[in-house]
C-alpha positions in Angstrom: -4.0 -16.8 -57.0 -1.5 -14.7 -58.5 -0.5 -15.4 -62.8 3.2 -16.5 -62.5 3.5 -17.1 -65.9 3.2 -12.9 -66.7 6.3 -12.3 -65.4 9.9 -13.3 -65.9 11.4 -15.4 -62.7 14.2 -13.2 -62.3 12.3 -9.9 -62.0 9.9 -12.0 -59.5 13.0 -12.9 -57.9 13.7 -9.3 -57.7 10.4 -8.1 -56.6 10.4 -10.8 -53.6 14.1 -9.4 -52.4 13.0 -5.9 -52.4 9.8 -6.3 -50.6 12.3 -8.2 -48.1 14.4 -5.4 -46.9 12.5 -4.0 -44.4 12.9 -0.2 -45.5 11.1 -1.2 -48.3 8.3 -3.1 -46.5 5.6 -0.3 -46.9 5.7 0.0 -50.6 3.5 -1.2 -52.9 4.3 -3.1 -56.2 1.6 -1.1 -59.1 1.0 -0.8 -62.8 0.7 -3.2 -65.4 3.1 -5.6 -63.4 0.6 -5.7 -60.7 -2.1 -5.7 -62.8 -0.5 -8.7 -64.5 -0.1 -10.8 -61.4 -3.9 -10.3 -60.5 -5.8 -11.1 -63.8 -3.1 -12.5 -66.0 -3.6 -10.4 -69.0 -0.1 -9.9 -70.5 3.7 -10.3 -69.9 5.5 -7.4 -67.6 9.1 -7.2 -67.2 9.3 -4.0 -64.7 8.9 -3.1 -61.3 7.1 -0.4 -59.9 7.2 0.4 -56.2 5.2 3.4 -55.1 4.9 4.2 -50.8 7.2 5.9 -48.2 10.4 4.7 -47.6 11.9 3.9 -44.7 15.7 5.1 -45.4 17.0 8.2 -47.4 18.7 8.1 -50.6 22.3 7.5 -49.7 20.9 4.4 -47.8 18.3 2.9 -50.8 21.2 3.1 -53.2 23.9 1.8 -50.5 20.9 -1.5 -50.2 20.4 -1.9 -54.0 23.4 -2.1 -54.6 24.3 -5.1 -52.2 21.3 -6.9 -53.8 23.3 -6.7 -57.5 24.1 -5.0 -60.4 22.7 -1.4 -59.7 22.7 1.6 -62.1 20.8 5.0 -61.0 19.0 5.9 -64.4 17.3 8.7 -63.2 16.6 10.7 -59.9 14.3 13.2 -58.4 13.4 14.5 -55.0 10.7 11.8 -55.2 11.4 9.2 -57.4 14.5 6.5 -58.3 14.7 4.8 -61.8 17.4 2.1 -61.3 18.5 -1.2 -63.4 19.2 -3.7 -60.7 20.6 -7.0 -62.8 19.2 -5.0 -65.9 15.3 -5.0 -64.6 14.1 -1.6 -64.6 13.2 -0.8 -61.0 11.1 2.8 -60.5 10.7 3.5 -56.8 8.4 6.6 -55.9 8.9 7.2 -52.6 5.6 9.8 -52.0 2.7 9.5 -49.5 0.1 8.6 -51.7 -3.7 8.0 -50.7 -4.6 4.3 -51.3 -8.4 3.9 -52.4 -7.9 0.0 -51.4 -5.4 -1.9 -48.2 -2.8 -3.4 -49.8 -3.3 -6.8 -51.0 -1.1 -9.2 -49.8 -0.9 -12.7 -52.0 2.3 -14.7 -51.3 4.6 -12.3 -49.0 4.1 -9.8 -52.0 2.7 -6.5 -51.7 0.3 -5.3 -54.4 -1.8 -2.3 -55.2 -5.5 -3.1 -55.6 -7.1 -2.3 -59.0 -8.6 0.3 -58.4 -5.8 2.4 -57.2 -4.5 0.3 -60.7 -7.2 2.2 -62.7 -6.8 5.6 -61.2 -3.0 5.5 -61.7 -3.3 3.8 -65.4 -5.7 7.2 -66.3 -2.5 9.1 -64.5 -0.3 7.3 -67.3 -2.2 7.9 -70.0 -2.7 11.4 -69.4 1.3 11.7 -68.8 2.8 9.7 -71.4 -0.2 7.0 -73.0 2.2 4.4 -74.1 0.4 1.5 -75.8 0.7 -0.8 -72.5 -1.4 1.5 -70.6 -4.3 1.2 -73.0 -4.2 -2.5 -72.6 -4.4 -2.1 -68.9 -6.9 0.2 -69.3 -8.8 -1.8 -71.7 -8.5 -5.2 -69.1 -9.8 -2.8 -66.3 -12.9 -1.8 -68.0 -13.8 -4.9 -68.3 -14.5 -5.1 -64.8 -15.0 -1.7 -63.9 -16.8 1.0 -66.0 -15.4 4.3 -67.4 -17.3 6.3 -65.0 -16.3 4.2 -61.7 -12.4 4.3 -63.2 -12.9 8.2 -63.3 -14.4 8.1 -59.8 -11.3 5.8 -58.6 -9.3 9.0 -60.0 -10.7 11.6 -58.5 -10.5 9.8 -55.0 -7.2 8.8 -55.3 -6.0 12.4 -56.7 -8.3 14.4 -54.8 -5.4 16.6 -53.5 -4.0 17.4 -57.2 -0.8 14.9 -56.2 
């Protein structure tokens, strides 16, 4: 059963129209809003979408923009930082190695925690902003340091 209450009904709203369009149907939503969904822990109010996309560029900003409001923030080879309707949406469009299938809970498609915990030490290690460490903190309470640095090393065993 997934924790409702952690995030805003808009940005759910959001998440469930993105996970719609059927270029987007092999991504992954991750991070603390993920996290949040699954045990509850705290309020979330982004989106992050990791997978490969179906579409190029031209096309993924042609679809957001048809869903609402859209602003480009930020773009690299790999990754898209929009505001759609002012939520901040981060799609990484990169073949990354899942540890865990993707856990499917209400037509939503969500990273498992372990993946979670490998790409929270990712976070930290790259910028180690305060809501990472209460992820982090959350995860070890189900999973020790040791296994969380295990889930790392299997999910970055390539350097990616």
């Amino acid at each position: 059963m997934l924790h409702y209450k952690t995030i805003n009904s808009p940005t759910l709203g959001l998440l469930r129209q993105l996970l719609e369009i059927p270029e987007f149907q092999n991504l992954r939503l991750v991070g603390g809003t993920s996290l949040a969904l699954q045990i509850g822990h705290r309020k979330s109010i982004d989106l992050d979408l990791f997978g490969q996309l179906k579409t190029d560029e031209f096309e993924i900003s042609k679809i957001l923009s048809s869903i609402g409001d859209s602003i480009l923030l930020h773009k690299t080879p790999n990754i898209f930082i929009y505001t759609i309707n002012e939520i901040k949406v981060d799609i990484v469009n990169y073949p990354y190695h899942w540890i865990e299938d993707v856990l499917k809970d209400d037509n939503l498609n969500l990273a498992g925690k372990k993946d979670i915990s490998a790409m929270k030490l990712a976070a930290i290690t790259g910028r180690g902003s305060k809501k990472d460490f209460i992820d982090l903190y959350f995860l070890l309470q189900e999973f020790s340091l040791e296994r969380i640095l295990s889930f790392y090393q299997e999910k970055y065993y390539d350097g990616s």
